[in-house]
C-alpha positions as CSV (number, residue, x, y, z in Angstrom):
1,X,112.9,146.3,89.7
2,X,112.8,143.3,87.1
3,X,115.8,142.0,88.6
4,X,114.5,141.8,92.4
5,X,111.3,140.2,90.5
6,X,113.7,137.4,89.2
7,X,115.4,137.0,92.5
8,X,112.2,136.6,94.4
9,X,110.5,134.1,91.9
10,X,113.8,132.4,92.1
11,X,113.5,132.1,95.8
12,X,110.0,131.3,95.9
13,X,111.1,128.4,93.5
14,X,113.5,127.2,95.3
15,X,111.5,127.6,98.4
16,X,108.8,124.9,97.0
17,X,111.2,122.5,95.3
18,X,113.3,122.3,98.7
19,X,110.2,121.8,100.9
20,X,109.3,118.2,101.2
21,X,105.7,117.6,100.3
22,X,104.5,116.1,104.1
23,X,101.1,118.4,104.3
24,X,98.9,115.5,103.1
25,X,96.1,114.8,105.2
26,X,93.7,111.3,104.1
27,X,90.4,112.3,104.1
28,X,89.2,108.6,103.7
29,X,89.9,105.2,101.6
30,X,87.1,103.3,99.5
31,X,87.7,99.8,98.8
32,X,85.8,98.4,95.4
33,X,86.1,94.9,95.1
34,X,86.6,94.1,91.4
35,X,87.6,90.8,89.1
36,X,90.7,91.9,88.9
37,X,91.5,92.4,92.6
38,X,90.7,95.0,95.1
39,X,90.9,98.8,93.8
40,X,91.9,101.0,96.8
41,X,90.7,104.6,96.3
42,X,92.4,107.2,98.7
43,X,91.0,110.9,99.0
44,X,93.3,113.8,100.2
45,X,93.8,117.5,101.0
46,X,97.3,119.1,100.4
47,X,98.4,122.9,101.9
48,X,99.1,125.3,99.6
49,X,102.3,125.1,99.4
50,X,102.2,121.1,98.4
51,X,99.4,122.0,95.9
52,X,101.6,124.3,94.6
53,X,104.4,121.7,94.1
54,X,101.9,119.5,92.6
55,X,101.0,122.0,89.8
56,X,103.9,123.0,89.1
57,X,106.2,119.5,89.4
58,X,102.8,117.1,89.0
59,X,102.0,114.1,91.6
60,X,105.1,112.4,91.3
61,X,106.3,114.9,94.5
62,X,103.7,113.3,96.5
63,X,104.0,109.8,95.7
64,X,105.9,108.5,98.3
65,X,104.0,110.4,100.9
66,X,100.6,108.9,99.4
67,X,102.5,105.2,99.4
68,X,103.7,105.9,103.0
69,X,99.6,104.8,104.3
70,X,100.3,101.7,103.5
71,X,102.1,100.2,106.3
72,X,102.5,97.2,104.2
73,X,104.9,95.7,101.6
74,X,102.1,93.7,100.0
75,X,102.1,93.8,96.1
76,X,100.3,96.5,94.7
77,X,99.9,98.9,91.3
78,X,99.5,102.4,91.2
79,X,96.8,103.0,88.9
80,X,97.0,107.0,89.6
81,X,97.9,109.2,91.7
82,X,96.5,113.1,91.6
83,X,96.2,116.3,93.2
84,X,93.3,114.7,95.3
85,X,93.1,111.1,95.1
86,X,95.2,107.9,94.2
87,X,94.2,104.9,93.0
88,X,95.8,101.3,94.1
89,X,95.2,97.9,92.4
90,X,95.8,95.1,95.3
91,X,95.9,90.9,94.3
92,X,93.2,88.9,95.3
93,X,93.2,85.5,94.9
94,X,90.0,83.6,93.4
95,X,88.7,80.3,94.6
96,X,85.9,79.0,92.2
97,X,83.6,81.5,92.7
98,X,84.6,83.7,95.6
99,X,87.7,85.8,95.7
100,X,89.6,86.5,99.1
101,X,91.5,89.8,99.6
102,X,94.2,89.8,102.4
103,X,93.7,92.9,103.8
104,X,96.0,95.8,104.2
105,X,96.9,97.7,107.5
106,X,97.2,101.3,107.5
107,X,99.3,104.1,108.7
108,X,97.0,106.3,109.5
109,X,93.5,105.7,111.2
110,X,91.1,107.4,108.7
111,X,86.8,106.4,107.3
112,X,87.3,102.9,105.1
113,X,84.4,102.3,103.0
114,X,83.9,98.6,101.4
115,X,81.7,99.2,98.6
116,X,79.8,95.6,98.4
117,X,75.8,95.1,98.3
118,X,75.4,96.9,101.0
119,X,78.3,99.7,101.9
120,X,80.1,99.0,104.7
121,X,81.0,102.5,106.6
122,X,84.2,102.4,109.7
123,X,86.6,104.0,111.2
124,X,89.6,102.4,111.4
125,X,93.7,101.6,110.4
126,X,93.3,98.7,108.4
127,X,91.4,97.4,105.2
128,X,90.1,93.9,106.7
129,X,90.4,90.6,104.9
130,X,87.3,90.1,103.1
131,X,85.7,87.6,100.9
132,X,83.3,88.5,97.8
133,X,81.8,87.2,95.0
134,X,81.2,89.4,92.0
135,X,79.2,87.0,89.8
C-alpha cells in the first residue's frame, strides 16, 4: 500500500512540475506614482493546480507568465512577485518639478487604476503617459 502511496505522490509531482503555470487571470493593475518612478501593482487569481505550484516551487514558476502583461520591453524592476500580486518599479523622468511616465501597453485588457488626487478608474490595455507632481 505504501508503495502505490509513493508512486501516486510521485505522479502527482510530476504532474505539477510538468504543467506550465498559464491559469493566471489579472484581476486589475494600480499605478502609484512615486519619486522614484511609477510602481505598477498587478492583482491575480491562479487555478489550483498553479497555486499548487506556487506553494510548493514559490512565485518564480509564475514569473514569466506575470511579465508576459507587459507587452513592452521598457525598463523595469521587479519589486515582488507573490501568490496574488506583483509589484513593478517603471523609470520616470523628472523635469523640475513634474515627473513624466511613458506609459506602458498591455497584453491583456483588464481595470487600471491611477492613484493621483483624485483616483482615476478604466478599463483598458494600456497604462497612459501621464505627468504628476508629488511635491
Amino acid at each position: 500500500m505504501k508503495t502505490v502511496y509513493k508512486v501516486i505522490c510521485s505522479l502527482m509531482l510530476i504532474l505539477i512540475i510538468a504543467t506550465p503555470a498559464t491559469a493566471l487571470e489579472i484581476k486589475n493593475v494600480t499605478v502609484i506614482p512615486s519619486n522614484n518612478g511609477v510602481i505598477v501593482k498587478v492583482n491575480y487569481t491562479l487555478d489550483p493546480l498553479t497555486a499548487l505550484k506556487v506553494f510548493f516551487f514559490g512565485a518564480k514558476t509564475i514569473e514569466n507568465d506575470v511579465l508576459s502583461i507587459f507587452n513592452a520591453s521598457k525598463n523595469y524592476t521587479i519589486i515582488r512577485i507573490g501568490y496574488s500580486s506583483a509589484e513593478f518599479l517603471f523609470p520616470a523622468e523628472r523635469c523640475g518639478n513634474t515627473t513624466y511616465f511613458s506609459g506602458v501597453d498591455l497584453n491583456v485588457t483588464t481595470n487600471v487604476t491611477i492613484c493621483a488626487k483624485t483616483p482615476i478608474l478604466m478599463y483598458t490595455n494600456e497604462i497612459p503617459p501621464i505627468y504628476y507632481n508629488l511635491s
